[in-house]
C-alpha positions as CSV (number, residue, x, y, z in Angstrom):
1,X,0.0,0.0,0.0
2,X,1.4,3.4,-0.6
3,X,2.4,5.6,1.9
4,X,0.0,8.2,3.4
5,X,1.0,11.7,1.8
6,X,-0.7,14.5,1.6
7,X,0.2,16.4,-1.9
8,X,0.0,19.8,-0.4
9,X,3.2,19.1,2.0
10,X,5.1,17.0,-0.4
11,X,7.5,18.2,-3.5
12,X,9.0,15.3,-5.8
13,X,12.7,16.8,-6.7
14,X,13.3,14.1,-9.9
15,X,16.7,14.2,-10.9
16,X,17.1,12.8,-14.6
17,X,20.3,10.8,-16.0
18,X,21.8,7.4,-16.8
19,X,22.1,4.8,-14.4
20,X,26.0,2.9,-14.5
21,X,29.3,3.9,-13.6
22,X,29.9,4.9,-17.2
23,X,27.6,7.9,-17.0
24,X,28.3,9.1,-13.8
25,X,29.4,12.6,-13.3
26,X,28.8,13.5,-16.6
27,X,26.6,16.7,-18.6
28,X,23.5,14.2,-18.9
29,X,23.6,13.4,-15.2
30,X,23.2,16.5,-13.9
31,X,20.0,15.4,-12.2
32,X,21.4,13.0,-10.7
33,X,24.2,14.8,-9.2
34,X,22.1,17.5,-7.8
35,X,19.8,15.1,-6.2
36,X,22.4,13.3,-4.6
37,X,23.6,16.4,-3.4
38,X,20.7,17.3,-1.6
39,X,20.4,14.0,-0.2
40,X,23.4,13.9,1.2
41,X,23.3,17.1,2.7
42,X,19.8,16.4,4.6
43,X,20.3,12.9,5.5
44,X,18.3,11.0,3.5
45,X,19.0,7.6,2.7
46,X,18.0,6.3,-0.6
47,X,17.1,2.5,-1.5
48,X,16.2,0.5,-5.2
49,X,12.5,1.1,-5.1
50,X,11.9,-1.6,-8.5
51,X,7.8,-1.2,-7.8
52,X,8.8,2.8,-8.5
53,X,11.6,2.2,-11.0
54,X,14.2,4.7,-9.5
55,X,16.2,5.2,-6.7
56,X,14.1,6.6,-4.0
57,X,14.7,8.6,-0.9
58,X,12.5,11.4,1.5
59,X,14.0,14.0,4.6
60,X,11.7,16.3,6.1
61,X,12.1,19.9,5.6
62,X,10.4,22.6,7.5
63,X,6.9,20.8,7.8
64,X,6.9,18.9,3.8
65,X,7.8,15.7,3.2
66,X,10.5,16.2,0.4
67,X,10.8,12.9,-1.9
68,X,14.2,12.7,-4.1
69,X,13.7,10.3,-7.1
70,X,16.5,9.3,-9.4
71,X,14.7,7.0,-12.1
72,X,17.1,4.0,-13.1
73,X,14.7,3.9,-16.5
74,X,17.6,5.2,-18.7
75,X,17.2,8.9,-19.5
76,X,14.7,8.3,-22.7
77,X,12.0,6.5,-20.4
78,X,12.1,8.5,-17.2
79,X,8.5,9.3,-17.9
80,X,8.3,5.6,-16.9
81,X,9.4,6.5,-12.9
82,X,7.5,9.8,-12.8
83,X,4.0,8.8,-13.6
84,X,5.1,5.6,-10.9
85,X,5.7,7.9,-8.0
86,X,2.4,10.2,-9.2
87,X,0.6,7.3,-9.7
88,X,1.6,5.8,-6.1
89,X,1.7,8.4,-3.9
90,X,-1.5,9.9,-5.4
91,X,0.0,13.2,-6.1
92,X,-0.5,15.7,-8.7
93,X,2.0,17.2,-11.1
94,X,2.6,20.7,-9.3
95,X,4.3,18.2,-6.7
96,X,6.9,17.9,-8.9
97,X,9.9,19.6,-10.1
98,X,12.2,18.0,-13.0
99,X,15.9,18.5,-12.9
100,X,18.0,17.9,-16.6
101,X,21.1,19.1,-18.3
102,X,20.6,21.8,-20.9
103,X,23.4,22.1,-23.8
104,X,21.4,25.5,-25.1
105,X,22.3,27.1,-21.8
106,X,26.0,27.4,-21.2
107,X,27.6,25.9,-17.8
108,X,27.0,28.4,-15.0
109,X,23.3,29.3,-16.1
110,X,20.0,27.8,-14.8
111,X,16.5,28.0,-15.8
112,X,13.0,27.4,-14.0
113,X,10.5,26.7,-16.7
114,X,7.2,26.9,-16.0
115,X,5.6,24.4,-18.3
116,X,5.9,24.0,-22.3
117,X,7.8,21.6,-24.3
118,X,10.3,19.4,-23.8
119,X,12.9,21.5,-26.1
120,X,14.3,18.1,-27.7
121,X,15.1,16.5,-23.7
122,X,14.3,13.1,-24.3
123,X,13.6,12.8,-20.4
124,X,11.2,15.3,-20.6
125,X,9.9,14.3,-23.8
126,X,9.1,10.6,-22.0
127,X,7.5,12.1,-18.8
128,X,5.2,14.6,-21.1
129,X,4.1,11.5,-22.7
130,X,3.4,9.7,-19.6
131,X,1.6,12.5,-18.5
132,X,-1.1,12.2,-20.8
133,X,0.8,15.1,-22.7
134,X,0.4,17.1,-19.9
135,X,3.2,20.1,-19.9
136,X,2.3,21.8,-16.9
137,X,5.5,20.1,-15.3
138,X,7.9,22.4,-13.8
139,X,11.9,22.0,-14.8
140,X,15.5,23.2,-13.4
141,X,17.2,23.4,-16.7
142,X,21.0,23.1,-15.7
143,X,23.3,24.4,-18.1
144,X,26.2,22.3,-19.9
145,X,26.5,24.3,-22.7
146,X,28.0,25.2,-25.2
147,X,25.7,22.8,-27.3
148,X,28.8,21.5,-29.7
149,X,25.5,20.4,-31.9
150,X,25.0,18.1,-34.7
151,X,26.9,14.3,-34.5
152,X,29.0,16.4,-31.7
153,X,26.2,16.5,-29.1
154,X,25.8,13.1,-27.9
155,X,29.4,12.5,-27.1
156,X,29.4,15.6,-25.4
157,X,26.6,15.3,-23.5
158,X,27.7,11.8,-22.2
159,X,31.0,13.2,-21.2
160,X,32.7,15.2,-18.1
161,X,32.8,18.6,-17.6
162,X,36.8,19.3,-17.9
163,X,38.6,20.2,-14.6
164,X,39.0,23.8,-15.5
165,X,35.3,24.0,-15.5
166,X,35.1,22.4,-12.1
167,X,35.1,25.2,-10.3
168,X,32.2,26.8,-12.3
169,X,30.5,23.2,-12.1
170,X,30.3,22.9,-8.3
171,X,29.1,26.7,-7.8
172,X,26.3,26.0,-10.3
173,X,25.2,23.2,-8.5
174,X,25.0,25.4,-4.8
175,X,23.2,27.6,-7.3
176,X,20.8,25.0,-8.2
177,X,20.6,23.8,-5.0
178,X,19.4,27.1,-3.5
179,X,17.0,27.0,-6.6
180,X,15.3,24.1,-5.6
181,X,14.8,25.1,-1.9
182,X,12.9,28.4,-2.9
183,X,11.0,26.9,-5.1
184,X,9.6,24.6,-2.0
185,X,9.2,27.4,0.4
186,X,8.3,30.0,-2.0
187,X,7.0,29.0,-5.2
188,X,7.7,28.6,-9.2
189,X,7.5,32.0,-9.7
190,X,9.9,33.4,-6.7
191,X,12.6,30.7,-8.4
192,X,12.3,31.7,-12.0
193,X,12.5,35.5,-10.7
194,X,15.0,35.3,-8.4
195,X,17.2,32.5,-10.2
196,X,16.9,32.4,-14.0
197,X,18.9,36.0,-14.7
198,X,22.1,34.6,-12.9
199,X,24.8,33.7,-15.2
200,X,28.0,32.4,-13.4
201,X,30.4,32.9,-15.7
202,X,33.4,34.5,-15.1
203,X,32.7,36.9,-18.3
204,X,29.3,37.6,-17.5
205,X,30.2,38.3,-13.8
206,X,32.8,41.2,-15.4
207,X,30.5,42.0,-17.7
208,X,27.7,42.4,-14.6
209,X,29.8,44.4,-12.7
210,X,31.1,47.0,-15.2
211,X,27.4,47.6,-16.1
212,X,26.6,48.5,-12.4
213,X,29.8,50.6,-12.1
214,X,28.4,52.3,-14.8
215,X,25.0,52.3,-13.5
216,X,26.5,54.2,-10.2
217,X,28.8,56.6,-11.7
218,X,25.6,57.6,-13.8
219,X,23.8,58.1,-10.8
220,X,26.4,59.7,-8.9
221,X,27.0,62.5,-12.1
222,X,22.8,63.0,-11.4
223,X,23.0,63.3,-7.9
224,X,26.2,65.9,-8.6
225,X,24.5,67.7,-11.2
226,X,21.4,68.2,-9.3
227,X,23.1,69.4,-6.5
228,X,25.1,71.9,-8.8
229,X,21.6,73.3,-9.7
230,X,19.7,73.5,-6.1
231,X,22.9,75.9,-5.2
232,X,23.2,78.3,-8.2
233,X,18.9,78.4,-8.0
234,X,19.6,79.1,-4.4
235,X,22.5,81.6,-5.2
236,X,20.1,83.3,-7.4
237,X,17.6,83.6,-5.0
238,X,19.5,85.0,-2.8
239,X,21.1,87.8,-4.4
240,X,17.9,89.0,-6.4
241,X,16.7,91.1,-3.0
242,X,19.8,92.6,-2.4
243,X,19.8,94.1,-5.9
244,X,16.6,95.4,-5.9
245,X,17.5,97.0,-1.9
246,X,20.9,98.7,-3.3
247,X,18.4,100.3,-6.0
248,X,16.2,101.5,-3.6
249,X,19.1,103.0,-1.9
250,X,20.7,104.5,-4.8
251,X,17.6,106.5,-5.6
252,X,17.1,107.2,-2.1
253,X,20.5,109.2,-1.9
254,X,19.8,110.7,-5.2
255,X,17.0,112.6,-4.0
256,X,18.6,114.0,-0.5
């Protein structure tokens, strides 16, 4: 019998990716990796579930039952696990959230997506399909990019992210990680607002910084300028009496 859950207190984090030691740690396991992450890091202790068709573990987190799935389906029949879990624990789709690599977003960039295609994710494409077609699915896209495309695409895909991308990888994944806690506590659309205009790289960062240098020094020059005015309107004001007094003076004397 399935456990008793109550959909309003539960989120399903899937992770999506190859099971095998040959795909671990690579761009298409993405999912994985994040999951395991977040397992690891709240105690959660995940089993074989072969009645669910993934790897399966749950933590509680401030009140909600948080279930981490990793289906061992192979990536192309995920949608196999997901409608499982739905099916078992009786929960509906906004439960979920669907974690994948994306090769049209480059490494250091994530995306909430509320719904919509599967954008050629064969993961995704699977789950829709066992959904009934249903789209309304919520996804962490993490980037791998740049998509080499063409024949290029699957090797890369199914292998590591070089070492001098590391250092990128693992502060992408705290990024994602972050992600997918707001997105319990607050919502799909506090995560897509808050996360999806974050761009790690080390160019954008530069990039993002000289843009608010220049923002500032803009707004300094303003807050100058107007300054400059208030005191030369205030100058003015000021010395238009004392004209018109040493006039009045002036003719005063000119008639004693």
């Amino acid at each position: 019998m399935p456990d008793q859950i109550n959909g309003d207190d539960t989120r399903v984090i899937v992770g999506l990716g190859n099971p095998g030691q040959e795909y671990a740690r690579t761009r298409h396991n993405m999912g994985f990796m994040i999951v395991d992450a977040i397992g690891t890091a709240n105690g959660a202790q995940p089993t074989l579930n072969s009645r669910l068709k993934c790897e399966f573990s749950k933590f509680t987190y401030r009140g909600k039952t948080i279930m981490l799935v990793k289906p061992m389906t192979y990536m192309n029949l995920s949608g196999e696990c997901v409608i499982a879990v739905k099916q078992w624990f009786k929960l509906p789709v906004s439960s979920f959230i669907v974690v994948h690599d994306d090769v049209a977003l480059p490494l250091g960039k994530l995306r909430v997506q509320n719904g919509g295609g599967a954008g050629g994710q064969h993961g995704v494409e699977s789950i829709i399909q066992c959904l009934g077609g249903d789209t309304s699915l919520v996804r962490l896209k993490f980037g791998v990019g740049p998509d080499p495309g063409g024949d290029k695409r699957a090797s890369f895909v199914l292998s590591r992210v070089p070492e001098a991308q590391q250092e990128l990888l693992m502060q992408a994944h705290d990024l994602a990680k972050k992600c997918l806690f707001t997105w319990i506590n607050e919502g799909t659309l506090k995560a897509m607002n808050q996360y999806n205009a974050i761009d790690l790289r080390p160019e954008a960062l530069a990039e993002a910084e000289e843009k608010k240098r220049k923002k500032e020094q803009a707004a300094q020059e303003r807050r100058e300028r107007l300054e400059r005015e208030r005191l030369e309107k205030e100058k003015s004001q000021n010395e238009e009496p004392g004209a018109v007094r040493l006039e009045a003076g002036e003719l005063s004397g000119d008639i004693l």
